[in-house]
Biopython code that builds the backbone (N, CA, C, O; Angstrom):
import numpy as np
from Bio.PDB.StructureBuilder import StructureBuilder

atoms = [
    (1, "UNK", "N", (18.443, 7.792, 89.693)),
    (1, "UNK", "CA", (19.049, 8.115, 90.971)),
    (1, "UNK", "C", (20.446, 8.708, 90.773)),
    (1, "UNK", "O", (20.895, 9.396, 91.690)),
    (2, "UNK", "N", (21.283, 8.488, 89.517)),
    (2, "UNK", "CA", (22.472, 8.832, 89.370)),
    (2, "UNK", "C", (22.749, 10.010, 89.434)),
    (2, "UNK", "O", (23.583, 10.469, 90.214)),
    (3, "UNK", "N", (22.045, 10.708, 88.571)),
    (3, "UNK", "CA", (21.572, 11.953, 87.839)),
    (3, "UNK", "C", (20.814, 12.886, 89.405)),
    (3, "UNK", "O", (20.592, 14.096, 89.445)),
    (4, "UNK", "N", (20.645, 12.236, 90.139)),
    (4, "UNK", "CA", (20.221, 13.740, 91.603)),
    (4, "UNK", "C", (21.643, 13.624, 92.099)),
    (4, "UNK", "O", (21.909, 14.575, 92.834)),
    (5, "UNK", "N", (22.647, 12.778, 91.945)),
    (5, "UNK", "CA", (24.051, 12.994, 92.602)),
    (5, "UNK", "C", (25.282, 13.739, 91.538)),
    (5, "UNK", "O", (26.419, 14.106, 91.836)),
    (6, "UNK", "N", (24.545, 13.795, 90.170)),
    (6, "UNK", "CA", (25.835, 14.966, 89.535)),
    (6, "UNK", "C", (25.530, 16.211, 89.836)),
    (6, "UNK", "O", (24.513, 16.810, 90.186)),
    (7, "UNK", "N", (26.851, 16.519, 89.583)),
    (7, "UNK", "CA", (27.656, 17.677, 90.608)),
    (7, "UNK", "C", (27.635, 17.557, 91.718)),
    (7, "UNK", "O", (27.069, 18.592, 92.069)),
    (8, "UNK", "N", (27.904, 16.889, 92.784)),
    (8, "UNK", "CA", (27.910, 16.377, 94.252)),
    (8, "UNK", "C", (29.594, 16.850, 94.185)),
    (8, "UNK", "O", (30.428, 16.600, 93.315)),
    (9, "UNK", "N", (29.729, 17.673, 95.536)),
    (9, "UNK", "CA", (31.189, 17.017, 95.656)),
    (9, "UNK", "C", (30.911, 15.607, 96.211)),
    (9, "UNK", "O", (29.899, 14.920, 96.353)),
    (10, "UNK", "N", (32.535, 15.421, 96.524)),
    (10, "UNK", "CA", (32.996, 13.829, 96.728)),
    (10, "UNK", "C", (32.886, 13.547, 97.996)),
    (10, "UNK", "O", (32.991, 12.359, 98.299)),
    (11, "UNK", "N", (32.677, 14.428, 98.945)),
    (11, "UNK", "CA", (32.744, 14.313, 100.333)),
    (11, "UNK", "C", (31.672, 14.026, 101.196)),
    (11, "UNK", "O", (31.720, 13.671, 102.373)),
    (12, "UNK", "N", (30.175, 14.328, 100.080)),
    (12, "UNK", "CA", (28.917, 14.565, 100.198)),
    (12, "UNK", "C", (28.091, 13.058, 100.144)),
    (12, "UNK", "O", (28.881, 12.214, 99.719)),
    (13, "UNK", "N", (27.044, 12.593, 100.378)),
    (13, "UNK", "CA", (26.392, 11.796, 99.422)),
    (13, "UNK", "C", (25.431, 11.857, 98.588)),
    (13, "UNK", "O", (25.196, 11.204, 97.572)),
    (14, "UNK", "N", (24.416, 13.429, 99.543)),
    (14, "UNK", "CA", (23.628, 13.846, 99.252)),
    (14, "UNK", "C", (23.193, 15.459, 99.213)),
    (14, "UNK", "O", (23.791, 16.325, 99.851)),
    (15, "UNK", "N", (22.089, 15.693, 98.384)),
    (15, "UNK", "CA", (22.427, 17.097, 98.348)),
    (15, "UNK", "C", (21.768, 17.808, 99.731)),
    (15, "UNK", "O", (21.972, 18.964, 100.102)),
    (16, "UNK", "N", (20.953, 16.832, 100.366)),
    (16, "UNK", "CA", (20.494, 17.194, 101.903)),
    (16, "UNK", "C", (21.464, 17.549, 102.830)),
    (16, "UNK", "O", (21.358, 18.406, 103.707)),
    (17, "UNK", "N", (22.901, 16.478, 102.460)),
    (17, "UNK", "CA", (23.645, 16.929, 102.929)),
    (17, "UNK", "C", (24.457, 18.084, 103.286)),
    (17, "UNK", "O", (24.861, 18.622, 104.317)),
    (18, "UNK", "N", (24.549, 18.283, 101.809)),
    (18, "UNK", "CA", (25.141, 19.018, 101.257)),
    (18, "UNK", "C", (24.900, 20.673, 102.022)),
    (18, "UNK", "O", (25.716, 21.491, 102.447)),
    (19, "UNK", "N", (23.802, 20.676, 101.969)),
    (19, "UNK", "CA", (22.907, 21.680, 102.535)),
    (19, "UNK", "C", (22.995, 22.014, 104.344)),
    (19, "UNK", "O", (23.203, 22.994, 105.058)),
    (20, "UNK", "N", (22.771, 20.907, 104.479)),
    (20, "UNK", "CA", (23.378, 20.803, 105.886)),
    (20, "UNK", "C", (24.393, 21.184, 106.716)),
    (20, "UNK", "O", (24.335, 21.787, 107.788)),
    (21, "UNK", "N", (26.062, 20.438, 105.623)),
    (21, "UNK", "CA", (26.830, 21.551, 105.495)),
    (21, "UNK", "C", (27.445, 22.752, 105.662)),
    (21, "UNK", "O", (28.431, 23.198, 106.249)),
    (22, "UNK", "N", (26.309, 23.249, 104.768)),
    (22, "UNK", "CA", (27.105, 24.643, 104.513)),
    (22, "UNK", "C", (25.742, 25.585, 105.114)),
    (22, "UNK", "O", (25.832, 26.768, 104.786)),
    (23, "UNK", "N", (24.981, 25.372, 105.620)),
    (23, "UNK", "CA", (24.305, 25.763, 106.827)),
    (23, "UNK", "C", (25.203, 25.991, 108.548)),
    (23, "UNK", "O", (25.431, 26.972, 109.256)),
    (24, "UNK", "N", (25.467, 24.655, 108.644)),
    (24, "UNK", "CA", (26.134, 24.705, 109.758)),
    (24, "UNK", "C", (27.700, 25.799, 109.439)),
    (24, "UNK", "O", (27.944, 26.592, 110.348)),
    (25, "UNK", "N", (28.414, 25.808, 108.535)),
    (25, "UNK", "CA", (29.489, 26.344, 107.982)),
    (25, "UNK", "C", (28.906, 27.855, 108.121)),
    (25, "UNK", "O", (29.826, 28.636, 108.364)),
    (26, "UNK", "N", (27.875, 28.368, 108.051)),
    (26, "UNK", "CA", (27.435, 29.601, 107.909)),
    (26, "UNK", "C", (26.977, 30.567, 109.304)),
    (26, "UNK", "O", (26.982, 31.738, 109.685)),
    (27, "UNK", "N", (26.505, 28.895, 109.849)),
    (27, "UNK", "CA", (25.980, 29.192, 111.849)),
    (27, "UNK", "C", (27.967, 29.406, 112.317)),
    (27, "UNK", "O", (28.274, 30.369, 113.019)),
    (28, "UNK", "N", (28.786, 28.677, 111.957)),
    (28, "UNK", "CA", (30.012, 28.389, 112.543)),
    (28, "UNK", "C", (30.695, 30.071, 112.525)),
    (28, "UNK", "O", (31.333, 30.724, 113.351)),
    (29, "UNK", "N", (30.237, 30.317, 111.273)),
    (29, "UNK", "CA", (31.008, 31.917, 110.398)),
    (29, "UNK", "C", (30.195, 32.763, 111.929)),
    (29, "UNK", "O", (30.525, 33.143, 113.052)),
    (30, "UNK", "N", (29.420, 32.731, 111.370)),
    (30, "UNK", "CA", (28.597, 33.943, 112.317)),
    (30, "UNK", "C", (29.035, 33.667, 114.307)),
    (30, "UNK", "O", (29.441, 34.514, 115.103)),
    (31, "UNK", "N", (28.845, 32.711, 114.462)),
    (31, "UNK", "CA", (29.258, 32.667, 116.103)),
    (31, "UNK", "C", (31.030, 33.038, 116.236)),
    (31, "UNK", "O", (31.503, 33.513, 117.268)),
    (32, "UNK", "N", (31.873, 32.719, 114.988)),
    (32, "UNK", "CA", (33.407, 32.795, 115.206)),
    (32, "UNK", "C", (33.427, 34.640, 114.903)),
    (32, "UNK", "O", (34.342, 35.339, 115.337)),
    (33, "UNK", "N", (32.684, 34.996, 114.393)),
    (33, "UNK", "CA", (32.724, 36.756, 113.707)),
    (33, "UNK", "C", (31.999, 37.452, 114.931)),
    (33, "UNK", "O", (32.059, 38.681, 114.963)),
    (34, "UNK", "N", (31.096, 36.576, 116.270)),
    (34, "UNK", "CA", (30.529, 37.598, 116.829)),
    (34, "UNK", "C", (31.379, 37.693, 117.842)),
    (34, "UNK", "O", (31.459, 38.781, 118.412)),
    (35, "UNK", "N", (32.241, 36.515, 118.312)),
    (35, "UNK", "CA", (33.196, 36.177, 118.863)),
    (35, "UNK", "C", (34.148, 37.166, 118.928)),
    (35, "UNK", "O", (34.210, 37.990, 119.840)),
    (36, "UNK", "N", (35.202, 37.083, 117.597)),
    (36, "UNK", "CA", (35.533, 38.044, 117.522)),
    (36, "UNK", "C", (35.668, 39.619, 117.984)),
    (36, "UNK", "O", (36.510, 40.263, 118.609)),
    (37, "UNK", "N", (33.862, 40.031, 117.086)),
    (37, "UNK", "CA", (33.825, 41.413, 117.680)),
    (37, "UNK", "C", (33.511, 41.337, 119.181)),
    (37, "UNK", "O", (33.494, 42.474, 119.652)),
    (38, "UNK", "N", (33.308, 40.579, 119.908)),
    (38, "UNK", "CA", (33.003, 40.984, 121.333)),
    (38, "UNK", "C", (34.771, 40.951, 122.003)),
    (38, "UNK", "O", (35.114, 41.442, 123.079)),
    (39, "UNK", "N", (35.501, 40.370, 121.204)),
    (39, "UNK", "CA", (37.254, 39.966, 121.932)),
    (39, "UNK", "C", (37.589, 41.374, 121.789)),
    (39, "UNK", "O", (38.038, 42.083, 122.689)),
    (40, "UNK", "N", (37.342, 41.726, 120.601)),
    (40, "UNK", "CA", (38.259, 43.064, 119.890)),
    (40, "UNK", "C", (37.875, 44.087, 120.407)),
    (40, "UNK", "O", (38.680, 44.922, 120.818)),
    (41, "UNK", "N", (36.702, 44.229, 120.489)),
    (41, "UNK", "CA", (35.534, 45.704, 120.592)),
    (41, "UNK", "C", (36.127, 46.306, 122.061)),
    (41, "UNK", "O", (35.638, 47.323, 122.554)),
]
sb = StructureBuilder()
sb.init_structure("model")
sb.init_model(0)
sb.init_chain("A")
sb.init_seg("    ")
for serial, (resi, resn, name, xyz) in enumerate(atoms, 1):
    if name == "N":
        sb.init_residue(resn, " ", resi, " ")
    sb.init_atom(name, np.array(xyz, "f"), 0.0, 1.0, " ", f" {name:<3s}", serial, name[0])
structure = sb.get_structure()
């Protein structure tokens, strides 16, 4: 069990998490960038 948590960051517990994450981090990018272009445009 040790060994599916190296390389984890520290903030994580799991790599499901992990994933989860930087999924949502990627939905966040894209709605703040469409945002954006609709302010600017």
């Amino acid at each position: 069990m040790e060994d599916e948590q190296e390389g984890l960051p520290p903030f994580v517990r799991s790599w499901k998490q992990l994933y989860w994450l930087v999924a949502a981090n990627l939905v966040a990018l894209i709605l703040l960038f469409a945002w954006f272009t609709n302010a600017f445009s």
